[in-house]
N, C-alpha and C positions, 0 to 999 in steps of 0.2 A: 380895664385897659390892657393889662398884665396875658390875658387871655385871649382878648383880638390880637397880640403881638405874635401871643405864639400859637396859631392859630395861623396867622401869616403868614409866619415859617413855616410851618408844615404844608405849608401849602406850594412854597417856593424849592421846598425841596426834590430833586430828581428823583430820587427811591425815596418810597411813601411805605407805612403798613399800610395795608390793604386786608378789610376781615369783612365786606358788608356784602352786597351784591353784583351778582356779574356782570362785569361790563357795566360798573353802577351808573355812569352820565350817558348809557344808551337805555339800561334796564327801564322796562315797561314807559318807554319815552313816546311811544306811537299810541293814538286814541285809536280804536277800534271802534265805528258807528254801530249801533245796534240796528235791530229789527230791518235788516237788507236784505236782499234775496241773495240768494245762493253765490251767481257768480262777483257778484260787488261784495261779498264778504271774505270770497275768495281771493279776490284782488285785494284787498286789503291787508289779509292774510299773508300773501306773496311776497318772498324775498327774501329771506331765511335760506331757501330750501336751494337759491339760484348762489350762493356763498358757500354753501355745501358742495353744491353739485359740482366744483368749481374744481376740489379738489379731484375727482374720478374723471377729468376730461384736461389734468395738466401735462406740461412736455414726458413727463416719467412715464406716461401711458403709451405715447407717441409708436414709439419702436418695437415696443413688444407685440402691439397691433398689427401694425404694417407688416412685420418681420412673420410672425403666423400665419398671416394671410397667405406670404409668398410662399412659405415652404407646407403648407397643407392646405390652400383652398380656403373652402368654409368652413372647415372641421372644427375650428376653435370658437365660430359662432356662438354655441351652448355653453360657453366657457364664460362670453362677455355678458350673459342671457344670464345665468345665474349669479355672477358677479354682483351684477345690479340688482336679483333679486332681494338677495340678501343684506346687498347695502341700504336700500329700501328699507331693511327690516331692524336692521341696526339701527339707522337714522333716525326711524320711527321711537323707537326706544330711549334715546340720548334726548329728541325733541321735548317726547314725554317726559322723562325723568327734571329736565330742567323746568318745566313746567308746571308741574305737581311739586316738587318737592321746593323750588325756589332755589335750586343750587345746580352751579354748573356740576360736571363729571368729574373736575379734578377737586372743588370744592366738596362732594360727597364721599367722596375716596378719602381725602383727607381728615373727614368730620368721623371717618368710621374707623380706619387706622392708627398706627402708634406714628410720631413723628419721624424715627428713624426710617421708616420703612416709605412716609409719604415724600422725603426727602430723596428716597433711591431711584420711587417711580419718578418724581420728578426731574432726575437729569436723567432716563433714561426716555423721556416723552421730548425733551431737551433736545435729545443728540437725534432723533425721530426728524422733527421739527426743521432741522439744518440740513440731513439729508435729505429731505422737501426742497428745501432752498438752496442746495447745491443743483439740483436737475433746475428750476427757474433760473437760480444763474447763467447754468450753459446753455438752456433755450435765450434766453432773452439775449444773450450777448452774443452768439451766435446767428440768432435773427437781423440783430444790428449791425453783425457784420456784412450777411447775406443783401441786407436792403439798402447798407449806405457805404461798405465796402470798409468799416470803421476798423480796425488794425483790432484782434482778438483781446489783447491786454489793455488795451482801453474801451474799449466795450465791455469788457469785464468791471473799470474800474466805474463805467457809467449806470451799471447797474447799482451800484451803490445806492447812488442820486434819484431813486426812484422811492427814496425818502419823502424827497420836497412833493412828491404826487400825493404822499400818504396823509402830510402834513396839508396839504389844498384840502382832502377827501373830509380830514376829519373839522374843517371848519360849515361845510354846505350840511350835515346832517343824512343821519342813519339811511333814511328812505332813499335819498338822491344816491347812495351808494350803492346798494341794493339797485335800482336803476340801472347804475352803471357797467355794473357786473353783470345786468341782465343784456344788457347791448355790447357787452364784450362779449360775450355765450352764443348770443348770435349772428354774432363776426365770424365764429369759429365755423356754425354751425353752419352759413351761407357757404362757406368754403370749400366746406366738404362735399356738400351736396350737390355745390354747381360740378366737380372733378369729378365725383362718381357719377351724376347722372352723364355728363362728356361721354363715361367709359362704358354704358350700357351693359353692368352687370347682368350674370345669369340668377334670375331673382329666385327661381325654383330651388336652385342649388344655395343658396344664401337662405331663404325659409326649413333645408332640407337639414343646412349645419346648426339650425335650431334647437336639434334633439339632441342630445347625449348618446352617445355610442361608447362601447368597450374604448375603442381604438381613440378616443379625444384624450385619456388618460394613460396611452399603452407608453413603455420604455424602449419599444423594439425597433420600430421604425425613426431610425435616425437621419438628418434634411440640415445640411452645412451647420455640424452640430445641435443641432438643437432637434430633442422629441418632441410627441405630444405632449409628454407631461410637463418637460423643462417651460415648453411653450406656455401650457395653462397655469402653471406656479407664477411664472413670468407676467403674465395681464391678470391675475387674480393678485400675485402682489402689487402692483400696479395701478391698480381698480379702488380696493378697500385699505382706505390709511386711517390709522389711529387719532391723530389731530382733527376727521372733520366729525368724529362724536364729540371731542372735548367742546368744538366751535358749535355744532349743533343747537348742544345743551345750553350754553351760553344765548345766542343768539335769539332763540327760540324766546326767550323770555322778556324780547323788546317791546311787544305789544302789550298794552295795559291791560290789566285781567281784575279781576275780583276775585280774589282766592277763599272769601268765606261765600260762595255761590260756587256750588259743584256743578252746575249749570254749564256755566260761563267758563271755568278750569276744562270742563268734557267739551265744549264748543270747540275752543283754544287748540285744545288736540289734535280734534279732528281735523280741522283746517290747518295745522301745524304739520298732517299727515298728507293731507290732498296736496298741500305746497310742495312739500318733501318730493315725495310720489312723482307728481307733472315733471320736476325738474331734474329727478336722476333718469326720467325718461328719455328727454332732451341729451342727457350724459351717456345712455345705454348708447342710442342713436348714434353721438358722435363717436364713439368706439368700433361700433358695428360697421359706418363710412372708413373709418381708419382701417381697418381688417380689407372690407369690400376695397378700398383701396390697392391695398397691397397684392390681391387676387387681378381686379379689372382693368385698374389702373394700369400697371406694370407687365411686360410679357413675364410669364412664369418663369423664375429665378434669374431676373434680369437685373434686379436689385445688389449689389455683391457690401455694397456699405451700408447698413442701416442705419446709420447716424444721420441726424438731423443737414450735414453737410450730402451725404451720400442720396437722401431723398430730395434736397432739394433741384442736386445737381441730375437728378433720373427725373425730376418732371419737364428741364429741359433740353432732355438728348433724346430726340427723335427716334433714335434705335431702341429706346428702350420700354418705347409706351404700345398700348394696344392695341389701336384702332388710328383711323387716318383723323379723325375731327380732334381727338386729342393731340395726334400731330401737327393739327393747322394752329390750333391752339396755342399748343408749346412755345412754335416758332416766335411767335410775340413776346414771351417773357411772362406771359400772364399764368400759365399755371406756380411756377414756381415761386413768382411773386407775393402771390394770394395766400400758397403755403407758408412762406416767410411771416405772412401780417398776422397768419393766425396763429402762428408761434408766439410771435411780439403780446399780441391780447392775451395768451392762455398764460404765460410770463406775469404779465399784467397783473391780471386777475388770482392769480397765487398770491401774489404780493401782498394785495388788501386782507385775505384769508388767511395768509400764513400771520400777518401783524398781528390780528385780531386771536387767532390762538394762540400765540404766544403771550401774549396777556393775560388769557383765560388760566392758563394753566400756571402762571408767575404767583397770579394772585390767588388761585387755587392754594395751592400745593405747599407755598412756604411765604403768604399772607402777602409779600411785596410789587408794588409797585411804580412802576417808570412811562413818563411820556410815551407815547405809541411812536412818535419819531426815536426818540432814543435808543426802545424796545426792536424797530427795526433795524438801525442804525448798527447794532452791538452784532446783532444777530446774524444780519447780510455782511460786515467786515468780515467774524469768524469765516462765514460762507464760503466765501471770495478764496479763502486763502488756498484750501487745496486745488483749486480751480487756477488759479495764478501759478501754483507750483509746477501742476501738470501741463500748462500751456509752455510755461518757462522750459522745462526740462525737453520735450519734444522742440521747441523752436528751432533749433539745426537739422531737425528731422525731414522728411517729407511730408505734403501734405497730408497723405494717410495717414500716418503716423499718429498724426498730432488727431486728425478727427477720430482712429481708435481710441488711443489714449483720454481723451474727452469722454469721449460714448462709454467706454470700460466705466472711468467715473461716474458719469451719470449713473447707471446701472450699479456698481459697487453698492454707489451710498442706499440705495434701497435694501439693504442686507438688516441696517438701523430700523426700518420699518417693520419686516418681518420678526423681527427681534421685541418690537414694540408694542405690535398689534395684540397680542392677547391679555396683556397688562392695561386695557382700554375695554376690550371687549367682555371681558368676566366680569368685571364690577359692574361693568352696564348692565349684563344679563339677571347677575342676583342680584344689585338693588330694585331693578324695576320688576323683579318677580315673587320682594317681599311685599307682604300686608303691612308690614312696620311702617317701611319710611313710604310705599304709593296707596296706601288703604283699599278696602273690598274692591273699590271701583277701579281704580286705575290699574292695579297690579295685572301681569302680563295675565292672557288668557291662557288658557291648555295650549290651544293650536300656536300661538304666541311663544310660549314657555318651550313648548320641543321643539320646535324650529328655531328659534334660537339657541338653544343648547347644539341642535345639529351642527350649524351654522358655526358657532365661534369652538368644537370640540374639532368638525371639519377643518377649519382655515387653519385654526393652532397645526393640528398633525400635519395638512399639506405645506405650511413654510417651515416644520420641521424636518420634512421631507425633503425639502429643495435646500433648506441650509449648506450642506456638503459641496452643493455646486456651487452655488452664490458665495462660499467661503473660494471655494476653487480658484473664481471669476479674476479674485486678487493677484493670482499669480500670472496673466497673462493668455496667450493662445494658446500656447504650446508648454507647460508645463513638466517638470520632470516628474517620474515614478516618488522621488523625495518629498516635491511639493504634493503629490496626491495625498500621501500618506498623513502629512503633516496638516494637509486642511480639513482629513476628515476626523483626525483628534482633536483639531481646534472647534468643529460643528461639534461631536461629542461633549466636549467641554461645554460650550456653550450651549448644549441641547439641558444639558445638566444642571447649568446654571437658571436657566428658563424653567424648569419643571421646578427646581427648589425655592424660586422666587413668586411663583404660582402657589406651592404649598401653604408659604407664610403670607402671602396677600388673601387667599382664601380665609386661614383661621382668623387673619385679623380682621377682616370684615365679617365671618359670623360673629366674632366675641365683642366689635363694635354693635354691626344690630342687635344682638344678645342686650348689651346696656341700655340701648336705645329702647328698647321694647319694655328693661324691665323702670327707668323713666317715664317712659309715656303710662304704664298701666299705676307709678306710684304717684301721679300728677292726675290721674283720675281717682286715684282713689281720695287722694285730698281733695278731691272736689265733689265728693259724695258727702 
C-alpha cells in the first residue's frame, strides 16, 4: 500500500527524475507492419523527418532568404543547395544514432561525459532553444497582428496560449501530430509556390545559382551592407540548428523495432533516412521559393525593410512587385495575406518541435522531467520577455522603428545558435563513427565519416567567421569605431571560449568511450 502511495506522488508531481527512454510515452509507441512493399512501409515510416524539417523552413530563415535573393539574384542558391545537403547528412546521423544505440543525443552526451560538463552543454542547448523561440514569438505575433490587426503586445502575450494547442496535441496521439505538421508544411509550401510561379522566375538562372562560384563566398562586393559571405553565414545559420539533431535522435525511436534483429535496426534506418531525405527536400524547396522570391517576386532592390512587416507590406504596393499579374493580384489583398498564414503555420509548427526538444534534452542532460505544457509554458514566458522589452521600448518610436528593432532581435538571438551548433554536431559525428557504441554495421562509412568531418569542421570555422558581425548586429546600424573594436574582442573572447569548451568535450567523450569499450570487452570476457 505504502508503495502505490508513493508511487502516486511521484506521479503527481510537476519535475519528475527522468533516467529511462526518450520521449518514454511516445518511444516505440507506433507498430510498424511487416512484409509491405516499399512505398506502404515508407508511409509508415513517415513523420519523424516532417518534425525535423520544420525546423530549416521556420520564420528565422525567412529574411535571410528573401534579403539574398534581392541583393544578388541566384548567387546564394548553392548556399541553400548545400545547406540541405548537409543537414541531410547530419539528420541521417542523429536518426541513426537514436536508433541503434536506444539513446537520444543529449542522453549519449551525457552517458559519455562528466556531469559538470553535461550540465554546461546543457544550458548552453537551453539558451539555443529560446533563441528558436524568440524568432516564433515575433513571427507568430506579428502574423496575428498582420491578419487580425491584434495591437503587437497582446499578440505577443497570445502567443503564450499556444500552450493549450500543445496540451489538445498531446492528448490525439504521436501519428495525428506528425499528420499535422505534415499539413502545416504544405500550407507553407502552397504559398510559396502559388507567388513565385505569379512571378515567372528566370529558371536558367535559378538552376545556374546551383553551382558554387568564388564570388558566392567573396567579401568584396558589398549590396545595402551585406556581402556574399555575410549573406551565406546568414541562411547557412539559419538553415542548420542544433535542437533538430537532439529531436531527431529522440523521435526517430517512435516506431517499434526489434533491437536483437540487426535486420529490422538496418530496415529502421534506412526508412528513417528516406523519411529524413523526402522531407528536408520539401524544406530545400521552400527556401530556394523564399530566395526566388526575393529575386522575381520584387523589382530589384525594391524591398528596403526586410522584416516580416516590410515583406509583407511589399507584396501589397504595386510599385514594388514585377510583373502586371502579380499586380492584379496584389490589389486583392491576397498575396500578402497568404504570406501572413504561412508565417502563422511555420510559428505553429515550431511550437510542437521546439516542446518536444526541450524535453529531449531536460531529460537527457540532467535526468528531469515536467509536463510538456509546463516545459512550454516556462520556456515561451522567458521567450516573451526580451520581445515585450523591445516592443515596449520603441512604442513612442515610428513604425520602422519598432519593425527594425524587432527584425535586429530576431536575427540577434541566432548569435545562441551559432554559439551552439558545434556542441551538437561533434558528438554526433564521433559517436556515430565509433565501433563502441554503433558496432561494424552501423558505424559511419568512409564516405560518411569525411563528409561529415568536412561538414561540421566547415560550418564550426564559417559561424566562427561571422561571429564578429553577428556580435556587431547588437550594437545597432550605425555603430561607432568603439563599438567595432569592442565586439570584435567580445567574438575573440567567445571564439576562445568555444575552442576550450570543444577541447574538454572532446577528451571527455574519448575517455567516456575509452570506459565504455573497456565494459563491453570485460562483460564479454565474463561470458566466455
Amino acid at each position: 500500500m505504502n508503495k502505490e502511495n508513493a508511487s502516486s506522488g511521484q506521479k503527481h508531481k510537476l519535475i519528475q527524475y527522468a533516467n529511462g527512454p526518450s520521449l518514454e510515452e511516445i518511444n516505440g509507441s507506433i507498430e510498424v507492419p511487416k512484409n509491405l512493399n516499399f512505398w506502404k512501409t515508407l508511409f509508415a515510416y513517415s513523420g519523424p523527418g516532417a518534425l525535423v524539417a520544420v525546423g530549416y523552413m521556420d520564420p528565422g530563415n525567412w529574411s535571410t532568404s528573401i534579403t539574398g535573393g534581392q541583393n544578388y539574384q541566384y548567387m546564394l542558391m548553392s548556399v541553400i543547395l548545400i545547406s540541405s545537403l548537409i543537414a541531410m547528412l547530419l539528420q541521417y546521423m542523429a536518426a541513426k544514432l537514436g536508433i541503434v544505440s536506444q539513446m537520444d543525443l543529449a542522453q549519449a552526451i551525457r552517458a559519455r561525459t562528466s556531469k559538470s560538463l553535461g550540465i554546461v552543454l546543457w544550458i548552453l542547448t537551453e539558451f539555443a532553444i529560446m533563441a528558436t523561440d524568440i524568432a516564433e514569438v515575433i513571427g507568430a505575433a506579428i502574423a496575428l497582428y498582420l491578419l487580425f490587426g491584434i495591437p503587437l503586445v497582446v499578440a505577443v502575450f497570445i502567443t503564450v496560449f499556444d500552450v493549450l494547442v500543445l496540451l489538445l496535441l498531446t492528448k490525439i496521439g504521436f501519428r495525428k501530430i506528425e499528420a499535422i505538421v505534415v499539413c502545416l508544411i504544405l500550407v507553407i509550401l502552397f504559398v510559396f509556390v502559388y507567388q513565385v510561379a505569379l512571378s515567372n522566375p528566370d529558371w536558367g538562372g535559378v538552376i545556374k545559382g546551383l553551382v558554387p562560384t568564388a564570388a558566392t563566398f567573396s567579401t568584396s562586393k558589398s549590396v545595402a551592407g551585406m556581402t556574399p559571405l555575410s549573406g551565406s553565414l546568414g541562411i547557412i545559420g539559419a538553415t542548420v540548428m542544433p535542437h533538430n539533431l537532439y529531436l531527431h535522435s529522440a523521435i526517430s525511436q517512435t516506431r517499434k523495432i526489434d533491437h536483437k534483429d540487426e535486420n529490422d535496426v538496418a530496415r529502421t534506418v534506412k526508412f528513417a533516412a528516406w523519411d529524413s531525405n523526402i522531407q528536408l527536400t520539401f524544406a530545400f524547396v521552400v527556401n530556394a521559393l523564399l530566395l526566388i522570391m526575393g529575386v522575381a517576386v520584387f523589382k530589384s532592390g525594391a524591398v528596403k525593410d526586410p522584416s516580416f512587416f516590410g515583406l509583407y507590406e511589399a507584396l501589397s504596393n504595386t510599385s514594388m512587385l514585377s510583373n502586371g499579374i502579380l499586380i492584379g493580384v496584389a490589389k486583392s489583398g491576397l498575396l500578402s495575406a497568404l504570406f501572413a498564414i504561412a508565417l502563422l503555420a511555420s510559428g505553429q509548427n515550431s511550437t510542437i518541435t521546439g516542446t518536444l526538444t526541450g524535453q529531449v534534452i531536460m531529460e537527457g542532460f540532467v535526468h528531469m522531467r515536467m509536463p510538456l505544457w509546463l516545459r512550454r509554458l516556462v520556456t515561451r514566458l522567458i521567450s516573451v520577455i526580451p520581445v515585450l522589452i523591445c516592443v515596449m521600448l520603441t512604442s513612442g518610436k515610428s513604425a520602422i522603428d519598432e519593425h527594425t528593432a524587432l527584425n535586429n532581435l530576431m536575427n540577434n538571438s541566432q548569435v545562441f545558435l551559432a554559439f551552439a551548433l558545434p556542441f551538437s554536431m561533434l558528438p554526433l559525428l564521433m559517436m556515430t563513427d565509433s565501433k563502441v557504441e554503433m558496432g561494424n554495421r552501423f558505424k559511419n562509412s568512409l564516405v560518411v565519416k569525411v563528409l561529415g568531418w568536412l561538414s561540421v569542421i566547415g560550418l564550426t570555422v564559417l559561424n566562427m567567421i561571422g561571429l564578429p558581425d553577428a556580435i556587431l548586429g547588437f550594437f545597432g546600424a550605425n555603430p561607432t569605431a568603439g563599438e567595432q573594436t569592442l565586439s570584435t574582442i567580445i567574438a575573440y573572447v567567445l571564439v576562445a571560449a568555444i575552442l576550450a569548451l570543444l577541447i574538454w568535450t572532446v577528451y571527455d567523450l574519448r575517455r567516456g568511450n575509452q570506459r565504455y569499450a573497456a565494459q563491453q570487452a570485460a562483460l564479454a570476457k565474463d561470458g566466455e
